[in-house]
C-alpha positions in Angstrom: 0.0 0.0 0.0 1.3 3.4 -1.3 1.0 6.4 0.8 -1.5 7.5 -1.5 -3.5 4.5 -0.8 -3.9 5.2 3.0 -7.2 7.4 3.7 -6.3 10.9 6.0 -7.5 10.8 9.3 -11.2 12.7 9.9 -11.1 15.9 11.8 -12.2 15.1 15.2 -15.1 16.4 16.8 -16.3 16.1 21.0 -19.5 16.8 22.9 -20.8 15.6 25.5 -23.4 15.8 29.1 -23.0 15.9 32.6 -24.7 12.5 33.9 -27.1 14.8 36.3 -30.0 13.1 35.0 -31.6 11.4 31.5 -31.6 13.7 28.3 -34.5 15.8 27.4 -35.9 16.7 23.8 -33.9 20.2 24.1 -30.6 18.2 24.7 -32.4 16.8 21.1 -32.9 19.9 19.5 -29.9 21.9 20.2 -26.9 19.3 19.6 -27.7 15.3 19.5 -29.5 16.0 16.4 -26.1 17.2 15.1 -23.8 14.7 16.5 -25.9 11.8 14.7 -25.5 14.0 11.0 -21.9 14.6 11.7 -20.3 10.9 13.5 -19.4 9.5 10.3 -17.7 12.5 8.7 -15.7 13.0 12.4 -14.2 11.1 14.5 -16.6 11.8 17.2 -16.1 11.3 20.8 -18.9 11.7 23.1 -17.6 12.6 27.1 -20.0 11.8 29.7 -19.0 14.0 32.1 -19.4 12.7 36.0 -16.4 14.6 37.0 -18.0 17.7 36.2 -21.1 16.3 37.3 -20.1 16.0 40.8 -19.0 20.0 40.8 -22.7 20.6 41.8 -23.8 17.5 42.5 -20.7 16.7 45.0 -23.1 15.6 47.3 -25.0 13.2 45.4 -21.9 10.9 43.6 -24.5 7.9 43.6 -26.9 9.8 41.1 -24.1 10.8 39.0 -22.7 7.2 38.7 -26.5 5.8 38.3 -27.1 8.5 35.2 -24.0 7.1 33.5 -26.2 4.5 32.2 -29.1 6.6 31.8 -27.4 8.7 29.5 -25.7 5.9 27.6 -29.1 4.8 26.8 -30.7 8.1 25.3 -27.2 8.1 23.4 -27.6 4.9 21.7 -31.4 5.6 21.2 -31.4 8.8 19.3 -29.0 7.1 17.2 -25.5 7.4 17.9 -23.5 4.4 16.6 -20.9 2.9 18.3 -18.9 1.6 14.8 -18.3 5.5 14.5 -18.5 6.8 18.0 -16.2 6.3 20.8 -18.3 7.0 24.1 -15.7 8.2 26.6 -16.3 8.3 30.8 -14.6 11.2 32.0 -13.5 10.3 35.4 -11.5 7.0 33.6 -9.1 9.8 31.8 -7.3 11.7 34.5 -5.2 13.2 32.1 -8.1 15.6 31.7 -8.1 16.4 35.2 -4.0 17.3 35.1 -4.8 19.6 31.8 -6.8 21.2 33.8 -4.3 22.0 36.3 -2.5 23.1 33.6 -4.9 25.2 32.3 -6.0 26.8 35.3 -2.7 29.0 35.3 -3.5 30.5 31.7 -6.4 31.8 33.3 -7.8 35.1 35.8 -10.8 34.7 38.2 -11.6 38.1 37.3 -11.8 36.4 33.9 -13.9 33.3 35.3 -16.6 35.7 37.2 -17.2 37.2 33.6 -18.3 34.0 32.2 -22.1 35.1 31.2 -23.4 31.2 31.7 -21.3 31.1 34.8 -22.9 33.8 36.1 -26.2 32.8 35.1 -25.9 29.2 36.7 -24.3 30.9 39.6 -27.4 33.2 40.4 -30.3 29.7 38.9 -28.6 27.4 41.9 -29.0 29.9 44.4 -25.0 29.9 45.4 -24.3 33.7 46.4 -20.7 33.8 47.4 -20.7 30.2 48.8 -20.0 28.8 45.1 -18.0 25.4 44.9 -14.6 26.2 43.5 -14.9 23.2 41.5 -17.8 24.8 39.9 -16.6 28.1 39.7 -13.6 26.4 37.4 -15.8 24.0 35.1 -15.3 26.2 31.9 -11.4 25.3 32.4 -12.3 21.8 32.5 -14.4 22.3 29.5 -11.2 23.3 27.8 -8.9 20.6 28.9 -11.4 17.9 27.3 -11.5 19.3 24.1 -8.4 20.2 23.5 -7.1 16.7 25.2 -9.1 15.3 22.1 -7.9 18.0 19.3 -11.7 18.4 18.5 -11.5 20.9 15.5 -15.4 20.7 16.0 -17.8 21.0 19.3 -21.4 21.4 18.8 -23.2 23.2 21.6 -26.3 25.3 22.3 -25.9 28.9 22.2 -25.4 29.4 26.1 -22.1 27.0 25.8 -20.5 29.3 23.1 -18.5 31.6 26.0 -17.1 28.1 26.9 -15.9 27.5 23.5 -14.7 31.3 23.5 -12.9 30.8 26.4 -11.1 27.3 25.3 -10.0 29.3 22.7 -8.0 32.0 23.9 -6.8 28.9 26.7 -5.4 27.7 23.0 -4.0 30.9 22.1 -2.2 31.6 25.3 -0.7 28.0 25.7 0.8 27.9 22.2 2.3 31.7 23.0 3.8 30.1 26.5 5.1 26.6 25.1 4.2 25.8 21.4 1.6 26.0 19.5 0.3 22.2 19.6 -3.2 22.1 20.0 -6.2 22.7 18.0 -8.1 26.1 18.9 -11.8 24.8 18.0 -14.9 25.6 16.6 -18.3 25.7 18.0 -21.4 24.3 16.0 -24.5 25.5 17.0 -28.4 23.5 15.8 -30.9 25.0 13.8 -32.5 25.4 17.5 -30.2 27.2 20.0 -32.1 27.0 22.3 -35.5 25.1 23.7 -37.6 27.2 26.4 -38.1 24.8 29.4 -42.3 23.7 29.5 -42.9 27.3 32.5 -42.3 29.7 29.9 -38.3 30.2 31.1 -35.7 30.8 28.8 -34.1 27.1 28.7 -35.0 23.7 29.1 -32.9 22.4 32.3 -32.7 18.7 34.0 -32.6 21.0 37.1 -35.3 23.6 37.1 -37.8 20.2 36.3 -39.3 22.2 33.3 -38.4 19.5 30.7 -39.7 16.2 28.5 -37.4 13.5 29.0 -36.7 11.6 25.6 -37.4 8.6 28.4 -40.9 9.9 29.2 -43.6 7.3 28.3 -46.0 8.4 26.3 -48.7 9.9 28.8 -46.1 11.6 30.6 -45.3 13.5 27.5 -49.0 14.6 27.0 -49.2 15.4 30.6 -46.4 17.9 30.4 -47.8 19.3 27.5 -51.1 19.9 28.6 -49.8 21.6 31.4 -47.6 23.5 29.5 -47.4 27.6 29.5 -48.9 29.3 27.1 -49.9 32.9 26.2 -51.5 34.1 30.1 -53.6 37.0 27.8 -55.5 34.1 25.6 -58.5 33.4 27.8 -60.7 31.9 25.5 -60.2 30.4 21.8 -61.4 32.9 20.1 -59.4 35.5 21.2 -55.9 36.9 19.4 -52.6 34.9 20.9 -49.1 36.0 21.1 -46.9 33.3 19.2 -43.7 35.3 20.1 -42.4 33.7 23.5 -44.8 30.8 23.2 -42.9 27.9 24.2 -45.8 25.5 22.2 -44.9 27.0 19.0 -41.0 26.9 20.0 -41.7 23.3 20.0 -43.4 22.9 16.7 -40.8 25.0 14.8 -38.3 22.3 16.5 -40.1 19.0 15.7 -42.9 19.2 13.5 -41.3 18.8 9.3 -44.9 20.7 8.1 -42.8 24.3 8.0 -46.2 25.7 6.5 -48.7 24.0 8.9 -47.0 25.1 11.4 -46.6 28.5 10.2 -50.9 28.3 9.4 -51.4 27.3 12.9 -49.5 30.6 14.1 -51.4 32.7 11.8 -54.7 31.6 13.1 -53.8 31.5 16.6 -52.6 34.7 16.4 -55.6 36.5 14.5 -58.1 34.2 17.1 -60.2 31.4 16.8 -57.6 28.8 17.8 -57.8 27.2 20.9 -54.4 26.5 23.2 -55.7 22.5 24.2 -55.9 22.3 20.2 -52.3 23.1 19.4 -50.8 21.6 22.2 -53.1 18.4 21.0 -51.5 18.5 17.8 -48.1 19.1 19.6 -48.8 15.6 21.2 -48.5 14.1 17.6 -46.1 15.6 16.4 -43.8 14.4 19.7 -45.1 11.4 19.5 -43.6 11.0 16.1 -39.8 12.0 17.5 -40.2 10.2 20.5 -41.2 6.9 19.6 -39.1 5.1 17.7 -36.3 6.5 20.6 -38.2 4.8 23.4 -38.3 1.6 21.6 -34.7 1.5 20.9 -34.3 3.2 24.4 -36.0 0.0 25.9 -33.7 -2.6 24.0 -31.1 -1.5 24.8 -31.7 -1.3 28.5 -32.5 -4.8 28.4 -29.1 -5.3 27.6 -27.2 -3.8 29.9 -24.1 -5.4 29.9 -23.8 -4.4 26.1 -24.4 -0.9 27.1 -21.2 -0.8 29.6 -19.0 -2.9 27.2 -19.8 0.1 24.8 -18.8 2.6 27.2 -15.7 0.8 28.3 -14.2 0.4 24.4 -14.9 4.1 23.4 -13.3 5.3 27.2 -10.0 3.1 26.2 -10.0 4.8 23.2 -10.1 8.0 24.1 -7.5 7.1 26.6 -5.6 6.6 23.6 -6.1 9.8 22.3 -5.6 11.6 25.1 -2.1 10.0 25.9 -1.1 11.7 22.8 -1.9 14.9 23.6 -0.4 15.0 27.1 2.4 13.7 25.7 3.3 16.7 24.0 1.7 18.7 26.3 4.6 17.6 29.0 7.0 17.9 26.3 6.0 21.4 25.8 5.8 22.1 29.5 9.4 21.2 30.0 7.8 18.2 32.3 10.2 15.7 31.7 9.7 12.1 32.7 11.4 10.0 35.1 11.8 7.7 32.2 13.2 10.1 29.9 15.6 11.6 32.6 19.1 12.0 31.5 18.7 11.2 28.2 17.6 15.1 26.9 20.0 17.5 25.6 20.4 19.2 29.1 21.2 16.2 31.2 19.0 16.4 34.0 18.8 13.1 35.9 16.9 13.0 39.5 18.9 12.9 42.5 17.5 10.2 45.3 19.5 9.9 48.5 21.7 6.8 49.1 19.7 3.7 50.9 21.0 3.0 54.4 23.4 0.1 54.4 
């Protein structure tokens, strides 16, 4: 085989989720939808991220390790293959945690506290000044793991793109130190940004408990929906609704394929005569129709288990792989020279242990 003959590697691309709790249909629209169209033009890794997991959820480490799983499955069920995926467990790399360390150095606080999503979590979790440090540096953690896994590519929603920012300049600063080794990335963001959570607030979160799991049965789903906020002003049906901040018709511009229904539906709730219980009736359907075929995968897959952790274990040795690279020349950049390697550079440095006693 010629050199021509052998294929050039894909650009690589991560993402990944904090194992807090199962994925929701916003977790969907923003990036999973993007990670299945992409994994076979990248070499995707996927990070399930307990380590940053336990930042706020410190206290809870049996939740974290018990939505491991949970995750895994929503993964596999929205279509993420493992013959083009490599599913990586976070804690099972510590390398990450020592880029971090690294990392932490190229960065101010002052810098940290101006993190918009930081601040925003900060002030959602109630933390005033008592905020865990850990949590307070999660954005630097952010960096190490993509950079560990020279992603050129990171899909996010728009509230992660400060973090990409952010690993950027990290990028820019470390290659002006040491050398410029690793890949400054690019964010990707969905055709929805953003999914307002089922109260009317700006985002879907696991945490505020304003979201449809892609695990909800099928009466949960039209439970939530039925209950969901709509326009306060539209008393009855056949008066005029707002559309504009609606999180019903966020939804059907995320899921339902009938662009022009959908825009039809807006027109005539909006000049009256359209009932909310009827579009969120027709918003039933159209989940239905998404959700699904991803519960019945969801479901054989977690009656196979074992398969599920055998996955997980595979993709996290492979990404150990990678990873070892990277802090490989990281060290090497950093003038953190081995024991191994002592001696044998061009400056001579061996380490000096004291004599045993006789």
């Amino acid at each position: 085989m010629t050199t021509a003959d052998v294929p050039a590697p894909r650009p690589r691309l991560l993402t990944g989720d904090r194992p807090t709790a199962p994925l929701h249909i916003g977790h969907y629209a923003g990036s999973l939808r993007i990670r299945v169209a992409l994994q076979r033009e990248y070499e995707t890794f996927v990070l399930i991220a307990d380590v940053q997991a336990l930042t706020d959820h410190f206290e809870q480490p049996k939740k974290v390790r018990d939505n491991v799983l949970e995750v895994m499955l929503d993964y596999l069920a929205v279509g993420l293959d493992p013959a083009h995926v490599s599913f990586v467990l976070q804690s099972q790399v510590p390398e990450l945690a020592e880029l971090t360390v690294y990392f932490l150095n190229l960065v101010t606080v002052s810098h940290l506290r101006q993190n918009p999503t930081v601040k925003t979590e900060i002030v959602q979790k109630g933390y005033g000044e008592a905020v865990p440090a850990g949590f307070f540096v999660y954005p630097v953690s952010q960096a190490a793991d993509i950079t560990a896994f020279g992603a050129t590519l990171v899909p996010v929603g728009d509230d992660q793109l400060p973090m990409i920012e952010q690993t950027r300049e990290i990028v820019r600063r470390f290659g002006h130190l040491y050398a410029p080794i690793l890949v400054e990335p690019q964010a990707v963001v969905g055709r929805v940004p953003r999914l307002p959570g089922l109260d009317g607030r700006a985002k879907m979160s696991k945490s505020l408990g304003n979201a449809i799991f892609l695990s909800d049965g099928a009466d949960e789903v039209r439970r939530k929906v039925m209950g969901m906020y709509t326009d306060p002003l539209h008393v009855r049906a056949a008066d005029p609704g707002t559309v504009k901040g609606n999180p019903v018709f966020a939804y059907l511009d995320a899921f339902d394929p009938d662009g022009a229904g959908v825009q039809a539906l807006k027109d005539h709730y909006t000049r009256g005569g359209l009932g909310d219980m009827t579009v969120k009736r027709h918003l039933v359907d159209v989940l239905e129709d998404v959700l699904a075929p991803i519960r019945e995968r969801r479901a054989e897959s977690a009656a196979d288990p074992a398969s599920v952790w055998a996955i997980l274990r595979a993709g996290t040795q492979r990404g150990q792989e990678v990873v070892a690279q990277t802090m490989h020349a990281v060290r090497g950049a950093m003038n953190l020279t081995s024991l191994e390697a002592a001696g044998n550079g061009p400056r001579g440095w061996a380490p000096s242990y004291p004599a045993e006693p006789d």
